[in-house]
C-alpha positions in Angstrom: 41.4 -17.3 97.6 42.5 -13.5 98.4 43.5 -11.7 95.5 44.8 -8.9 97.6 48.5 -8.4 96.8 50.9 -7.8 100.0 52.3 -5.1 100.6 56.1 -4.5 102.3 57.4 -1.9 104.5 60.7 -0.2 103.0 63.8 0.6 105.4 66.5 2.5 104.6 69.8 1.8 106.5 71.7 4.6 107.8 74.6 3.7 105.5 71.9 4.1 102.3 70.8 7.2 103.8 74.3 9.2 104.6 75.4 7.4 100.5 72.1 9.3 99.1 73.2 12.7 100.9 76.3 12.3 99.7 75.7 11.8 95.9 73.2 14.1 96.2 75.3 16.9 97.2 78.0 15.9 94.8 75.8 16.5 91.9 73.6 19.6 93.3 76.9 21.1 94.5 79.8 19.8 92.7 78.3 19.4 89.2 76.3 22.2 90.1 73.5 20.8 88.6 70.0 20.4 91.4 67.6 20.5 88.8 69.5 16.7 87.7 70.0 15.8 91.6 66.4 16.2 92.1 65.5 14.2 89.1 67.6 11.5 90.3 66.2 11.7 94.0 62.5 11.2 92.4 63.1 8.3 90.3 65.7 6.5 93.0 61.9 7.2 94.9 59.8 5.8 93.1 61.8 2.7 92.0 62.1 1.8 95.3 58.3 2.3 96.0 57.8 0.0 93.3 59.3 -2.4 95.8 56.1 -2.0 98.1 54.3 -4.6 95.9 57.2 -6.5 93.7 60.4 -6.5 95.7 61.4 -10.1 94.0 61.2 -7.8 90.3 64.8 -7.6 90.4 67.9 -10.0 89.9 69.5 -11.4 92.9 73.5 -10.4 92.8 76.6 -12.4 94.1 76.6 -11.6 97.5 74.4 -11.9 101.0 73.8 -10.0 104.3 74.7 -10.9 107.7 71.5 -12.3 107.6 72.3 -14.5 105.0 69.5 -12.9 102.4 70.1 -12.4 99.1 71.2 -8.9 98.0 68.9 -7.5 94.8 70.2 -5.0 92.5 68.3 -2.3 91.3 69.5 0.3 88.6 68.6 3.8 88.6 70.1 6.1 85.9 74.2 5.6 87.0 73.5 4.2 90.2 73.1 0.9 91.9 70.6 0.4 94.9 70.9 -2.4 96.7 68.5 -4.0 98.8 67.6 -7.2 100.6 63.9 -8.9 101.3 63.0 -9.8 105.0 60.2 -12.4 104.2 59.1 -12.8 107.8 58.4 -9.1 108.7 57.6 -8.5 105.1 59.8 -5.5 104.8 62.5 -4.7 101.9 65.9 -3.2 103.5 67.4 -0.5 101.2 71.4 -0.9 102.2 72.9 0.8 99.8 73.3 2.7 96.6 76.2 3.0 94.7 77.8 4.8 91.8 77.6 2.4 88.9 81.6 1.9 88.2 82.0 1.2 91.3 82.8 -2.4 92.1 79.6 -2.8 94.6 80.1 -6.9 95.1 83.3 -6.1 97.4 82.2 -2.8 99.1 
């Protein structure tokens, strides 16, 4: 029996990446405050390289892709990343991450 755990490729989608520059920016600019952006940035990083080995770790949510996967909710400080599990080509999909008030089932 291998004991060698897999290992998944993470994807962010374009709508993850432009939601990351923006809440970036709102708290570096806006709140004036980059030391806390950057601390965010680095732990929303390493969750989701956490992923790479245990991308099941979190709870499954109320709501599906196109694809019909299950969307996965992971919570980093105030924010909500969610992401979905491609079994066949063993990669997670990062789709989006979200302010924590917001209502993120409907978005």
């Amino acid at each position: 029996m291998d004991s060698k755990k897999e290992i998944y490729e993470i994807e962010f989608t374009e709508d993850c990446r432009d939601e990351i520059k923006e809440i970036y920016k709102y708290i570096s600019k806006n709140l004036d405050a980059q030391v806390a952006a950057r601390n965010l940035m680095k732990k929303m990083r390493d969750s989701v390289m956490n992923l790479k080995e245990n991308p099941e770790i979190y709870m499954k949510i109320e709501r599906k892709d196109k694809n019909k996967r299950d969307f996965r909710r992971l919570i980093v400080n105030n924010y909500v990343i969610l992401y979905t599990i491609d079994e066949e080509r063993k990669t997670v999909y990062i789709s989006h991450m979200y302010y924590g008030k917001k209502n993120y089932l409907f978005s």
